[in-house]
N, C-alpha and C positions, 0 to 999 in steps of 0.2 A: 275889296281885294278879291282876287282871283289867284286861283294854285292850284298846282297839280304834279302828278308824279313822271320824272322823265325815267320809261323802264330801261335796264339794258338789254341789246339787243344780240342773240346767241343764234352764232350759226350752226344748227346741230350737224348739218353736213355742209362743205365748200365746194363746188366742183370748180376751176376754170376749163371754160370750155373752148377758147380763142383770144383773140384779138382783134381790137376794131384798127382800123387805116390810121386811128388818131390816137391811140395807145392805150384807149379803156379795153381792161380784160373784160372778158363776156363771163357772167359766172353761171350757174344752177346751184341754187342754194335754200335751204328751210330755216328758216328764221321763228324764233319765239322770244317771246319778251315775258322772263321771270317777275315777280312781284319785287315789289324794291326798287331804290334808282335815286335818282338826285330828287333833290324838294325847289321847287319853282313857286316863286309868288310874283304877280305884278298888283298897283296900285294907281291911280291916275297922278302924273306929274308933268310940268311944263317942261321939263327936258327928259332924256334917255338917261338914267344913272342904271347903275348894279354893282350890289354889292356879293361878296361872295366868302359863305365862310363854308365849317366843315372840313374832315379830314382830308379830303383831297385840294382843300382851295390853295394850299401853297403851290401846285404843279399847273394851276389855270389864272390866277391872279383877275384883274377887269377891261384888259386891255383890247384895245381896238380890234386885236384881229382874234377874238373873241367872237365864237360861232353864235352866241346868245345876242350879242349885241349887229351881227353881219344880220342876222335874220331877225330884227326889227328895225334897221332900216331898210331893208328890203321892202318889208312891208308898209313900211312908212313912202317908201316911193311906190310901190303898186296902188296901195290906197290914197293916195294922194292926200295924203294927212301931214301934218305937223304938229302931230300930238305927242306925246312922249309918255313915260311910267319909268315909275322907281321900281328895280328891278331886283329881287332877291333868288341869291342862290346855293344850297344848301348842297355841297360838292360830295356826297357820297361815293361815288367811281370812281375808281381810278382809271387816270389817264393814259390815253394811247395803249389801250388793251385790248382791244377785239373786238369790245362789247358795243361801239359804237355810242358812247357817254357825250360827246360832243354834238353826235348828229339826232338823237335823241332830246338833248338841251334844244335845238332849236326848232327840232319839229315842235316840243312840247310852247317853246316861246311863240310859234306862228300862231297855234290854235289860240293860247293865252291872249292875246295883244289882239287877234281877229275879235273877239269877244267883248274884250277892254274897251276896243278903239269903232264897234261896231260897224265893222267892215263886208259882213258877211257872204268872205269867200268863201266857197264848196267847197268840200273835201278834195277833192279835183284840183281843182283851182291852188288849194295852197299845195298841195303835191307837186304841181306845176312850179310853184315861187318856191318852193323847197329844195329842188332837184339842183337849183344853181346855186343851192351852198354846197350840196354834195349829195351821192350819189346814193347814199344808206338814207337821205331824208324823209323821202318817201315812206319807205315801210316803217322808218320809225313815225312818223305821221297814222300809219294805219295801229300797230302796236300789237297784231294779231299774229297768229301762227300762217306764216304764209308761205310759197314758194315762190321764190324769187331768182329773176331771170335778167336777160341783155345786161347792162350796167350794173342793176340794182333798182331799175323802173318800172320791171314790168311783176307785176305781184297776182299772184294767185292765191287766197284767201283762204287759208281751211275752215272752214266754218264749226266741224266738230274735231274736236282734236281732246286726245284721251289726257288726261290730268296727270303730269310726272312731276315728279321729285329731281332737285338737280342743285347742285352744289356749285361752286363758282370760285375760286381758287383763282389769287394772283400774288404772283409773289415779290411783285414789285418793278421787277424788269418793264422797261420804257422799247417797243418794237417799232419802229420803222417802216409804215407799210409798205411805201417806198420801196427801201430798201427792199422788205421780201420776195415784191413782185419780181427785183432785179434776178433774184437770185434763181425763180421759176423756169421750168423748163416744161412746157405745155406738150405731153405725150401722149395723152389721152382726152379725146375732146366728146367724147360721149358724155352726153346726157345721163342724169339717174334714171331708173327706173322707178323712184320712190312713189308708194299704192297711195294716194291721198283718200283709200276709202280705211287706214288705219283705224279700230276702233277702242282699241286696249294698250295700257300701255306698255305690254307683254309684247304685242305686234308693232309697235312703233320702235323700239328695241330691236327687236328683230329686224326691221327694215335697215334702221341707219349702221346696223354690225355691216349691210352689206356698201353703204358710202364712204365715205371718206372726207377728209381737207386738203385739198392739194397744197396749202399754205406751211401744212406743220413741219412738213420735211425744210422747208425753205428757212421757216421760223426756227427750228431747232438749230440750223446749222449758223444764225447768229446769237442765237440765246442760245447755249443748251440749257440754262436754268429752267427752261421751260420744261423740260426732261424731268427734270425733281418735282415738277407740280404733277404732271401726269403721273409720276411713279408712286408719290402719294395719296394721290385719289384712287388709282388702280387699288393702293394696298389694302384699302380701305373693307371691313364687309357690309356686302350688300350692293358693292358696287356692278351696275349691270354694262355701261358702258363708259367710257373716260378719254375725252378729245378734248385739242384747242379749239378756242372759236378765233373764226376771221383769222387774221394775219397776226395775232397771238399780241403779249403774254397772259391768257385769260387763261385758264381752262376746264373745265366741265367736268361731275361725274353724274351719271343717273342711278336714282336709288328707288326700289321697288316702295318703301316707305317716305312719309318725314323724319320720322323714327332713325332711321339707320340713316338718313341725310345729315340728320343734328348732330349724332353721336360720330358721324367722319370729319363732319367740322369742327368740333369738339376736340378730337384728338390731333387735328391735324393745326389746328390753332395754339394747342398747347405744345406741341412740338415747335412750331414755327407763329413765336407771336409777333410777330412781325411782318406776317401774311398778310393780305387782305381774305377775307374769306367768309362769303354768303352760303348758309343751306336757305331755298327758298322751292317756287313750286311755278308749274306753268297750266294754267287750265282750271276748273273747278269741278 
């Protein structure tokens, strides 16, 4: 057996910076993958099964158009195998939040199944077979704090990146990324200026007070529940900064401690138990 953890994936800023001729938004974006995330196992079997339990597995069920199952036979046609694995999924995330829990499931499935099935594609390589399930496969493939550019392909890797506290907040609300792009109206196409020689997480703070999501205004004005997850985490003390990720309803706060991460999850869980809601960390 083989297993592994699919992280979520947090945009701490969003830029769109354009449009392509074929309708993909161009972003600028920093990406980090908190501790936590779905639980993945594979085992060897003569066919594809999966099964999938877990809080969230009522909103993903095991059906075909199933990112876990799109991205092993993918690989099953690149490698030219007819081998299969009994597939387990332990659905921690919820669904269609920002946090990129689908595209995560199947980057973690490529590496899985490369392993399983002794295929040994590059990191590269499956980047490349990953890209044509979607667009966030990639970086979740890589799992690092990165900056991520064009589509969502092109990744710039921070190598050191200072170790933050960051709380994760959903409150259930199902987004439409879809829909949100519809709603986007692209008026500023600058790039960030964000310093990738960050060394504190005092200075990474600093930096993203000065980005932004161009997503949240769009996300707000189909959810506002979204509005109640930020105004909560904002209340919170110790909170240093408090955004959506992606195309919502996820939302973020950073905290100078664990300490003060635990204790806003705490109260914010016991006001709203019916939340979803991770304190967790990015970095060591």
């Amino acid at each position: 057996m083989l297993k592994a953890i699919a992280r979520p994936k947090v945009n701490l800023f969003l830029h769109v910076t354009g449009r392509r001729a074929d309708g993909y938004h161009l972003l600028d974006s920093l990406v980090a993958f908190p501790d936590g995330g779905d639980e993945i196992s594979v085992t060897p079997h003569r066919e594809l099964t999966l099964k999938v339990v877990g809080p969230f597995s009522g909103m993903i069920g095991a059906s075909d158009d199933n990112l876990i199952l799109k991205a092993a036979r993918l690989l099953q046609k690149y490698g030219a195998t007819v081998e299969g694995a009994e597939i387990n999924l332990e659905k921690n995330l919820p669904v269609a939040a920002g946090i990129g829990g689908g595209s995560a499931d199947a980057a973690v499935m490529l590496q899985l199944l490369n392993g399983l099935w002794r295929l040994d594609f590059s990191p590269a390589q499956l980047a490349e077979i990953g890209s044509e399930i979607g667009a966030d496969v990639p970086s979740c493939l890589l799992a690092k704090p990165a900056l991520m550019s064009g589509i969502g392909e092109k990744l710039q890797e921070i190598r050191k990146f200072p170790k933050i506290h960051i709380l994760l907040v959903n409150s259930g609300i199902m987004v439409s990324t879809g829909d949100v792009f519809k709603r986007l109206s692209i008026g500023n196409i600058a790039t960030s200026a964000f310093d990738l020689r960050v060394e504190s997480a005092k200075d990474l703070v600093q930096e993203l007070r000065e980005c932004r999501n161009d997503l949240q205004g769009p996300a707000l004005e189909l959810a506002p529940e979204i509005g109640d997850v930020l105004s909560a985490i904002e209340g919170q003390e110790g909170c240093q900064l408090a955004r959506m990720s992606g195309s919502g309803g996820t939302c973020f706060g950073l905290f100078e401690t664990a300490a003060a991460a635990e204790a806003a999850a705490q109260y914010i869980q016991t006001g709203h138990p019916d939340w979803w809601v991770l304190p967790t960390m990015v970095g060591r």
